[in-house]
Structure formats: C-alpha cells, structure tokens
N, C-alpha and C positions, 0 to 999 in steps of 0.2 A: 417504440419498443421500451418495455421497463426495465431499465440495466442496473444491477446493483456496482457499485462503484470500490473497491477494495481503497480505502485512503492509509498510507501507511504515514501521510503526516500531513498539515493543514496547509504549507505552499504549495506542497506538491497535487494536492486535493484540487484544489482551489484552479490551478490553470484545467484537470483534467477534468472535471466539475464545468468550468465554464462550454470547454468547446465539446462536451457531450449534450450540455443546455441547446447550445448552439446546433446543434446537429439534430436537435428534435427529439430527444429520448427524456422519456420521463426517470427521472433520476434518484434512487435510496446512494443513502453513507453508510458503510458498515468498516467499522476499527477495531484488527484485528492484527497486533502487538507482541506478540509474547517474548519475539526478541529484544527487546526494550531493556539495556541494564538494568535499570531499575524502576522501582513503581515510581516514582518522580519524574524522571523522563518518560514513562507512560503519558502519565498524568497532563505533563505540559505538552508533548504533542495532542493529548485527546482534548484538551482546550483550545487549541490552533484549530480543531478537527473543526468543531464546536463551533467556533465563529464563521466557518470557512459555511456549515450548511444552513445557519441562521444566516450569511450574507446572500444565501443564493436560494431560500427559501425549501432545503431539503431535508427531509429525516437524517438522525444520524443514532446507527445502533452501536454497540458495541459488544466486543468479545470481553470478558474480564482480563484482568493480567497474570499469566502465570509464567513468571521469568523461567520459575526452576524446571518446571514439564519441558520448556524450549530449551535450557539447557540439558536436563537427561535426553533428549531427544537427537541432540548431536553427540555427545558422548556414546550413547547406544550407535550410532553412526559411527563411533571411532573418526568423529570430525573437527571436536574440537577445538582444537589448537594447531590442526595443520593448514597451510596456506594459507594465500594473500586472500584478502576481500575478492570476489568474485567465483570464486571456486568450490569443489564439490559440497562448503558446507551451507555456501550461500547457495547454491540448486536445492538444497534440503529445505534452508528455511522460506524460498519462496514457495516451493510448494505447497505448503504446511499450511499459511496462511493462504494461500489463492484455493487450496482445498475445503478451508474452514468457508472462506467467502463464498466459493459452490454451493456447499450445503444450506449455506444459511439463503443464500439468494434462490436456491430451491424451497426452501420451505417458505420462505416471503414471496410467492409469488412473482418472482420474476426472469424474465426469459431469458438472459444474457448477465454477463457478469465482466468486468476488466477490473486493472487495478492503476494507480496512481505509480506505482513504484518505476515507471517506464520516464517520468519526467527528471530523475535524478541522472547525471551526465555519466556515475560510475554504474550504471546498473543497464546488464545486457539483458536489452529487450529482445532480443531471439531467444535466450535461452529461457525465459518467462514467457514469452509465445509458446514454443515447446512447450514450455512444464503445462499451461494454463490449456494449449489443446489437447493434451493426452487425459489432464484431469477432464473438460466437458466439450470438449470436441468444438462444432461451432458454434458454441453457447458461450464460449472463452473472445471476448471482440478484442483480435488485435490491435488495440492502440499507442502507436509510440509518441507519448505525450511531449519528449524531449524537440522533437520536430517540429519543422517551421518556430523558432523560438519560443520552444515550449518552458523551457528551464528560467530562461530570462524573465517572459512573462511570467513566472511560479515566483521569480523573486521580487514584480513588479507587484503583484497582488500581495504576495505577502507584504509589502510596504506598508500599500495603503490600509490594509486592515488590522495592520501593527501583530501581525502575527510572530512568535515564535519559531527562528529557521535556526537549525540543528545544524551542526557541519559533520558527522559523521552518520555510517550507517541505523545505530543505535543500539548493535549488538557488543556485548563487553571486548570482542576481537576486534571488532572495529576500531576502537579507542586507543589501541597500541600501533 
C-alpha cells in the first residue's frame, strides 16, 4: 500500500519510517509544521526531516511554514493560552496538520496516510486515532509508533544520523 507518512520531526520520522519500510508499504514524507515557533525551528527540524528520507531512500514534500495562520487559527478557537500541552488546543493543531496530510496524500496518489507524532511519549495516540479516523476514516493507519520501543529506537536513529532532537512540542506554549 502507498502510505504517505505525516513527519512532524526527523527522530520521530525515522523510527516511524523504518517499521512502515518494514511492513512492506511503499513510503512518501510529507512536513507539515505550521506550529513551529519559528521559521528556524521549522527549518532545523525540516533538515532532520531531510536526512531522515535521504537515509531511507524516500521523497520528502513539504507544506511551507506559516506560524501566524497556526497561530490565528487557535485564537479563532479561543485556545490559546489555555491549558497544559495535551489539550483542547493540541486536538486543534493535530488535526490541522493530519487534515493537511489527507489532502495532500489524496492528491499524490496515495491510499493511506499516518503520521509520526504517535512516537513522542507526551502525545495521546487515541486522541490522533480519533481525530485521524473522523478526518479519513480507514485511510487514517493507526499506528502507535511509541510501542515496542518506538521512542527509544527514535533516539537511537537519531544518533546514528546525528540528527537534530527537540525537547519540546514546538509550539510557542509548549516552551513555557
């Protein structure tokens, strides 16, 4: 099956990348950011991204970066500034972006879509299953990357490829 891959950063890519390899799916990279504080940390995780599909021999697209559209976009949400990391504003922004990677993995040609964000230890893959089935039903592949030491190996690859690992989500809330 051709699965387009949502990478929201190059460790996390890279284990979710390998055991999709692994599983026999022909594999596209599409990066797709717009929570990104800034276009600099855009930038160095799309270089992470970069290496991550040059090491495993796969496309890699990108969305441009537009911080301030993902910012009005939660403010229009009245989201803001309210609550811990995980909550009603982080259900906005994965949609956002697992909605962006629909589209585009429709118009490429490909039959299925997941995203990497499921290998980060603080990011609830049910509620990404949710968002990801209601956006394309079973086009959305539940995968939780974090599983069977998925996080671990995300930081063993990123080793050896001397990749760039973030320690926060990458959204300006995150950071506080």
């Amino acid at each position: 099956m051709r699965v387009l891959l949502h990478a929201c950063c190059g460790p996390c890519a890279s284990v979710a990348m390998e055991r999709l390899l692994q599983d026999g799916h022909a594999v596209a990279m599409f990066y797709s950011n717009n929570n990104l504080v800034s276009h600099d940390e855009w930038a160095r995780r799309l270089e992470a991204a970069q290496k991550v599909g040059a090491r495993f021999g796969v496309a890699l697209e990108t969305d441009p970066w537009d911080g301030a559209a993902w910012l009005r976009d939660m403010e229009d949400g009245r989201l803001a500034n309210h609550g811990p990391e995980g909550g009603a504003r982080c259900a906005r922004c994965f949609e956002g972006r697992l909605r962006k990677t629909w589209e585009h993995a429709r118009a490429s040609g490909c039959e299925a879509f997941t995203t990497s964000l499921t290998v980060g230890p603080k990011k609830n893959s049910t509620l990404i299953f949710k968002i990801g089935r209601a956006i394309a039903g079973a086009a959305f592949l539940e995968m939780d990357f974090k599983k069977r030491g998925g996080f671990q190996r995300s930081v063993e690859l990123a080793r050896e490829m001397g990749l760039y690992r973030q320690n926060f989500c990458g959204c300006c809330f995150s950071m506080e």
